[in-house]
Backbone bond lengths (Angstrom), bond angles and torsions (degrees), N, CA, C in turn:
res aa  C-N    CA-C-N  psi(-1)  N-CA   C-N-CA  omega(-1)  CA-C   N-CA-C  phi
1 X - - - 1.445 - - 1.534 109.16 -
2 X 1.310 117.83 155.44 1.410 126.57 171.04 1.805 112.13 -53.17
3 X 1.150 106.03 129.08 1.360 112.05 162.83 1.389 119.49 -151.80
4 X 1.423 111.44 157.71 1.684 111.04 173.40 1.137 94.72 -157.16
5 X 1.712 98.27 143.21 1.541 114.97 -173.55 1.187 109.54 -112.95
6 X 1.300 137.70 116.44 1.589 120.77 168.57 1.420 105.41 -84.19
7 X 1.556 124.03 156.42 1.094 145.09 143.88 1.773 136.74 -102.03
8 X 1.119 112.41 -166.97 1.475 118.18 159.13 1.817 116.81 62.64
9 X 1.000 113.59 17.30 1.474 126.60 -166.94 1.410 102.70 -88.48
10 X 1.310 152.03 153.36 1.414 149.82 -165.30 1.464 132.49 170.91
11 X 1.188 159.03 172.65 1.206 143.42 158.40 1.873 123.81 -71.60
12 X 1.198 111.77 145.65 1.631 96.97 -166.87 1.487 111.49 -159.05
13 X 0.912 148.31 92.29 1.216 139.97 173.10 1.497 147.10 -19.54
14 X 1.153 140.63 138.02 1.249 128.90 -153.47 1.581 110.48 -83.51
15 X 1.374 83.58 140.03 1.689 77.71 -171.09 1.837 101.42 115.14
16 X 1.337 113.38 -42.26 1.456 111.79 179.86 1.630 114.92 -75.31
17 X 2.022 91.45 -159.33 1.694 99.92 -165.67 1.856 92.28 -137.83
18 X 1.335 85.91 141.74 1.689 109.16 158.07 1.409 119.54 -144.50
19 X 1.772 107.56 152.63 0.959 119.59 163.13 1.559 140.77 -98.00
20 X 0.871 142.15 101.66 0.654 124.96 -170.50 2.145 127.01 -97.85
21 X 1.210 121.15 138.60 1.247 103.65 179.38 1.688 130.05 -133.49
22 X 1.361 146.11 150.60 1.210 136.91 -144.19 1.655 87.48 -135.14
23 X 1.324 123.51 126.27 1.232 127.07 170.61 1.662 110.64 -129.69
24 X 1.712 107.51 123.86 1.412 128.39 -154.60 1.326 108.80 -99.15
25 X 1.453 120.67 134.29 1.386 103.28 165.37 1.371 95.60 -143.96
26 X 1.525 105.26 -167.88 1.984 108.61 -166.91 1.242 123.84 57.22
27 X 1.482 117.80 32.29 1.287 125.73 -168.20 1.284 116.02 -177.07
28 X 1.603 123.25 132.96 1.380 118.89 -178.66 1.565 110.16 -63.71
29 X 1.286 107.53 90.04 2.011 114.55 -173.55 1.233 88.22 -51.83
30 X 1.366 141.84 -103.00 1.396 133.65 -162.86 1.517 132.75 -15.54
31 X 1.604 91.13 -30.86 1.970 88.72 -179.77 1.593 104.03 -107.18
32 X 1.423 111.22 37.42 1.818 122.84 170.83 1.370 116.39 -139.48
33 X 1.010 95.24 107.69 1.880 116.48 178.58 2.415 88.64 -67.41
34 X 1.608 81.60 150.68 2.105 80.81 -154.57 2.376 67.24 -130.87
35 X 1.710 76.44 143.79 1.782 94.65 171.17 1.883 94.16 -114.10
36 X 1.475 101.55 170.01 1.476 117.50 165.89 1.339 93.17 -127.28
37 X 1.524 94.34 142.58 1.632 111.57 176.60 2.139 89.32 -124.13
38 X 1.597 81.94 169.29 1.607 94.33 159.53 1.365 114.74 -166.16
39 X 0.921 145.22 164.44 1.208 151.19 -135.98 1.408 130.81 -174.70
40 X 1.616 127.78 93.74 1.768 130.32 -161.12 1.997 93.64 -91.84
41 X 1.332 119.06 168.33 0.925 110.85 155.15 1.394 142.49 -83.47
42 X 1.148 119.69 142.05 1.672 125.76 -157.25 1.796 121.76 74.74
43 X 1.233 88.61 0.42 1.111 105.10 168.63 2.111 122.69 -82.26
44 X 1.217 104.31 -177.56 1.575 116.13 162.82 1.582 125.16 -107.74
45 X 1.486 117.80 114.92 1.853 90.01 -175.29 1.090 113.07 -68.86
46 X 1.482 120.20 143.40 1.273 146.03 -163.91 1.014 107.75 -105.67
47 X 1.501 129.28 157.82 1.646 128.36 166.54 1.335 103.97 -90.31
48 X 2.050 110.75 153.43 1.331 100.89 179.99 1.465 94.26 -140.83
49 X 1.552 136.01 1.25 0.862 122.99 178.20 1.711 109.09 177.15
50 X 1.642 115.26 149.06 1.665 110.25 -165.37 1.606 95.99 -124.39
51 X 0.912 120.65 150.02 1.690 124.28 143.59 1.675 126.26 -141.68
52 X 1.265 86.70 134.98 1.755 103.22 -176.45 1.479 106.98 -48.01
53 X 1.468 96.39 142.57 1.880 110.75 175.71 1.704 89.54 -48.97
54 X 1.475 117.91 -40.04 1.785 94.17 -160.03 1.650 105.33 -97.90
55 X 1.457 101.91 11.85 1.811 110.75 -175.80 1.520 106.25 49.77
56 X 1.234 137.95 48.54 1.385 144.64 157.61 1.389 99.95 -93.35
57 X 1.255 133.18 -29.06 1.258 125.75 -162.66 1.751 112.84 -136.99
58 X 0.932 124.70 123.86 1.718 138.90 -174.96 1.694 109.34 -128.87
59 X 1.683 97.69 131.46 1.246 107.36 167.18 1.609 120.27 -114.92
60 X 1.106 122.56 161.83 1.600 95.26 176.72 2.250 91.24 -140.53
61 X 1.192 114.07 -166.98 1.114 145.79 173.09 1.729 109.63 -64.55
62 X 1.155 117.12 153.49 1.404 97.53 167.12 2.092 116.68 -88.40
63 X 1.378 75.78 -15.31 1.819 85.48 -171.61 1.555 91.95 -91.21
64 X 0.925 134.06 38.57 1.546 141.23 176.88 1.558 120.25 -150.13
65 X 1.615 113.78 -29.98 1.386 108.55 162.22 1.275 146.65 -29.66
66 X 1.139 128.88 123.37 1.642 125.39 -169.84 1.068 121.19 59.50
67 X 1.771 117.63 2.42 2.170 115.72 149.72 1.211 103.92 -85.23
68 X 1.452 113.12 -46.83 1.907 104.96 -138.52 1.933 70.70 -114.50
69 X 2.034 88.76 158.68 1.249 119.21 -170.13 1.515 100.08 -139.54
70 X 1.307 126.03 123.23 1.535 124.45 170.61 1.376 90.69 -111.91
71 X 1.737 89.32 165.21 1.979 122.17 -152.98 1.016 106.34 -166.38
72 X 1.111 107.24 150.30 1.586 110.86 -176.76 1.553 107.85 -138.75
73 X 1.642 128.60 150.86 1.404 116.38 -167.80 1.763 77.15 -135.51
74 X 1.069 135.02 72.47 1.779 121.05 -169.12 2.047 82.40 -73.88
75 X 1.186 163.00 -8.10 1.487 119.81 140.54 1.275 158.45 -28.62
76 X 1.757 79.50 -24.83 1.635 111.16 -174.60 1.473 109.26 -138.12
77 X 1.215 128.99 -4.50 1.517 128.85 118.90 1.681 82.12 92.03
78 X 2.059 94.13 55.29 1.385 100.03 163.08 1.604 102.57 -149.36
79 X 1.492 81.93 176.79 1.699 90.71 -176.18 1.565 82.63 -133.13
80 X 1.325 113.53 146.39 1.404 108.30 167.12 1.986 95.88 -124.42
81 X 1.282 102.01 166.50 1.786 128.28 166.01 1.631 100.01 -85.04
82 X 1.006 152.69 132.63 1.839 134.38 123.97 2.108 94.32 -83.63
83 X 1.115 66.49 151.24 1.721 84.51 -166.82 1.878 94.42 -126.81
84 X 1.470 120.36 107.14 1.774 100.20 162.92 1.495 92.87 -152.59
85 X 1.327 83.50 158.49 1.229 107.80 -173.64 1.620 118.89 89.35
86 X 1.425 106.43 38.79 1.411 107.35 -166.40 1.792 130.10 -80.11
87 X 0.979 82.56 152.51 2.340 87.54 -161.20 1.972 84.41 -98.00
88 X 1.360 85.51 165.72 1.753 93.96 152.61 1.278 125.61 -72.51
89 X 1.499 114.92 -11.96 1.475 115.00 -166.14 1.474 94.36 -86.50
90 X 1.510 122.77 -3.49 1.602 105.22 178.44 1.561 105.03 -104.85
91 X 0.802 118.76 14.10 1.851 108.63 147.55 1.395 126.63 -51.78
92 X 1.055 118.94 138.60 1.163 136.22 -151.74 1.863 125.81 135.71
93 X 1.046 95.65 164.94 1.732 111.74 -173.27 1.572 88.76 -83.48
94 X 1.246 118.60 158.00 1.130 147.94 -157.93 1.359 109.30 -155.24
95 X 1.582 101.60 120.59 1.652 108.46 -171.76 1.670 96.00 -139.10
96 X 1.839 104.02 140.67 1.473 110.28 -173.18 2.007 86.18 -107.04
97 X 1.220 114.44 155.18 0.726 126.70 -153.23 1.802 115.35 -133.97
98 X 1.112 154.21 104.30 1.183 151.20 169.94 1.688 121.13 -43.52
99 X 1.242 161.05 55.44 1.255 160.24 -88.15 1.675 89.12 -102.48
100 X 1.034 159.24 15.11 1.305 148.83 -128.62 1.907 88.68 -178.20
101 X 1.419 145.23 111.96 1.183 137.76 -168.36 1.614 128.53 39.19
102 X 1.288 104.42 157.57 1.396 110.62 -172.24 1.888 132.32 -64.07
103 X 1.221 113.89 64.72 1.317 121.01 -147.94 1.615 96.32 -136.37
104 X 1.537 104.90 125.22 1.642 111.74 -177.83 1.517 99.15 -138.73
105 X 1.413 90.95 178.15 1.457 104.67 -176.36 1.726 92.64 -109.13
106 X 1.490 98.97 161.43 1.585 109.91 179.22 1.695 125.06 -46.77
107 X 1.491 94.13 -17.46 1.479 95.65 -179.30 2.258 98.97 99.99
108 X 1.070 92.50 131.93 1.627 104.39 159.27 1.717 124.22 -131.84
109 X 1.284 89.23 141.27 2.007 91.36 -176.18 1.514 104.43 -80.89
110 X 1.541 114.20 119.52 1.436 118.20 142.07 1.813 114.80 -95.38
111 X 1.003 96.06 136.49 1.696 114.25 165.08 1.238 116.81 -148.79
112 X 1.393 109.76 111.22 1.805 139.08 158.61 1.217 114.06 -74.35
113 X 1.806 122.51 111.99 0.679 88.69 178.33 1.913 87.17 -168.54
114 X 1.577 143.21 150.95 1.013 119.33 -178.88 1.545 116.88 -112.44
């Protein structure tokens, strides 16, 4: 069955960097372009960032532009986030996402915070 795991999520100070990474299986990873979601409470999850099945091409958020960097390693049948330059306003759970049907990862906690 489809699954994706995110990792790398943690506490971090503002101003710092994380990585974060989503590793796919039950599915040809290479022929699936993968979204990042995130999600505060009482909130709506939001999109924060896309990458192409062939990772030539990345979109991101506007409240995410020019911090966060998506990547893809399909050898190892991941997509990772780089996350820098982080505010408090990016706390929140963090979910990698399959772009192609309804399929997420468990969600990971980021919190910025000093």
């Amino acid at each position: 069955q489809v699954q994706l795991v995110e990792s790398g999520g943690g506490l971090v100070q503002p101003g710092g960097s994380l990585r974060l990474s989503c590793v796919g299986s039950g599915f040809t990873f290479n022929n699936s372009a993968v979204d990042w979601y995130r999600q505060t409470p009482g909130k709506e999850r939001e999109w924060v960032a896309s990458i192409s099945l062939t990772g030539w091409s990345a979109s991101y958020a506007d409240f995410v532009q020019g911090r966060f960097a998506v990547s893809r390693d399909d050898a190892k049948n991941t997509v990772r986030l780089q996350m820098n330059d982080l505010e408090p306003a990016d706390t929140a759970i963090y979910y990698c996402k399959r772009s192609t049907g309804d399929y997420w990862g468990q969600g990971i906690q980021v919190t910025v915070s000093s």
